[in-house]
C-alpha positions in Angstrom: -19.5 -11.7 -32.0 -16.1 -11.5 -33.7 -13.8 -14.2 -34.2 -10.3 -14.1 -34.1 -7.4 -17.0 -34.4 -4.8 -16.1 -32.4 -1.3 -17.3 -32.2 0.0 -18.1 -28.5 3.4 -19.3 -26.7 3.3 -22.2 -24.5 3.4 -19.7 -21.7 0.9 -17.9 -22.5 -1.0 -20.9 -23.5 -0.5 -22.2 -19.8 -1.3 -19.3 -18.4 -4.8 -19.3 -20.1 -5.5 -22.7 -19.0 -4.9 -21.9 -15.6 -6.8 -19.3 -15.4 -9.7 -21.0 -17.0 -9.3 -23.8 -14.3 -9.6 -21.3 -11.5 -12.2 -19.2 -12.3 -13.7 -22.2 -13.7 -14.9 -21.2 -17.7 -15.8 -23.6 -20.2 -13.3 -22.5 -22.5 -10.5 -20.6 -23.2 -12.5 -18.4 -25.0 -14.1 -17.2 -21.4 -10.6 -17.1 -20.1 -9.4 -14.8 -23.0 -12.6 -12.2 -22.1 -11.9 -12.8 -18.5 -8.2 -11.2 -19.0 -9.6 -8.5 -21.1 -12.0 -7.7 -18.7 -9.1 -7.5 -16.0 -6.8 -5.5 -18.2 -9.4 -2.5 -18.9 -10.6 -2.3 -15.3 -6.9 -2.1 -14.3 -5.4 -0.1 -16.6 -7.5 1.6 -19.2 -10.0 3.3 -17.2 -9.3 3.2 -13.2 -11.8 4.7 -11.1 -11.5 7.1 -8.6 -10.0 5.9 -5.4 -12.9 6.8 -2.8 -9.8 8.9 -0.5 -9.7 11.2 -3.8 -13.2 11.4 -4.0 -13.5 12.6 -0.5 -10.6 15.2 -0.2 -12.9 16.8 -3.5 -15.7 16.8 -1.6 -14.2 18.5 1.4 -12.5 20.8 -1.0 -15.5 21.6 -3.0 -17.3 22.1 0.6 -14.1 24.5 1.8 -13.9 26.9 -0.9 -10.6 25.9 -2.1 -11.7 26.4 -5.8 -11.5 29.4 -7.9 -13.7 30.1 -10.8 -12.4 32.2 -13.8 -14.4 34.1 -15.5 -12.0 33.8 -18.7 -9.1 31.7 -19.6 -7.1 35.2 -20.1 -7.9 35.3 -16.1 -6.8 31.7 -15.7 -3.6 32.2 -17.6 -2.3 35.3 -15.7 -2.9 33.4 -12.4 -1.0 30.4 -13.6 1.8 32.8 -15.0 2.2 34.4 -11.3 2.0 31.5 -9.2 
């Protein structure tokens, strides 16, 4: 486990301990991996919206892909769409 010291604001001080309250965590430690935690799943790695998943699947199931059997194919297509 690392250890950091970090250097907060009041706000964000404030905002930590409320967060810990809520959710409850014995320390603000907990609160800070709590955050984290929130950050990556909403912004560093979102997963696929289950209405994207299914218009793929209906297009996979349609025929609406084209396969290429080089990228010299792929590249004249793009060039005359």
């Amino acid at each position: 486990m690392t250890q950091a010291i970090i250097n907060l604001g009041e706000y964000e001080d404030r905002i930590l301990t409320i967060v810990k309250g809520k959710y409850g965590f014995k320390n603000k430690s907990e609160a800070i991996n709590f955050v984290i935690d929130k950050f990556e799943e909403e912004f560093l790695e979102p997963k696929l919206k289950p209405e994207f998943v299914r218009k793929m699947v209906v297009m996979e199931k349609t025929g609406k892909f084209k396969s290429y059997k080089s990228i010299s194919d792929l590249r004249k297509d793009i060039e005359n769409a």
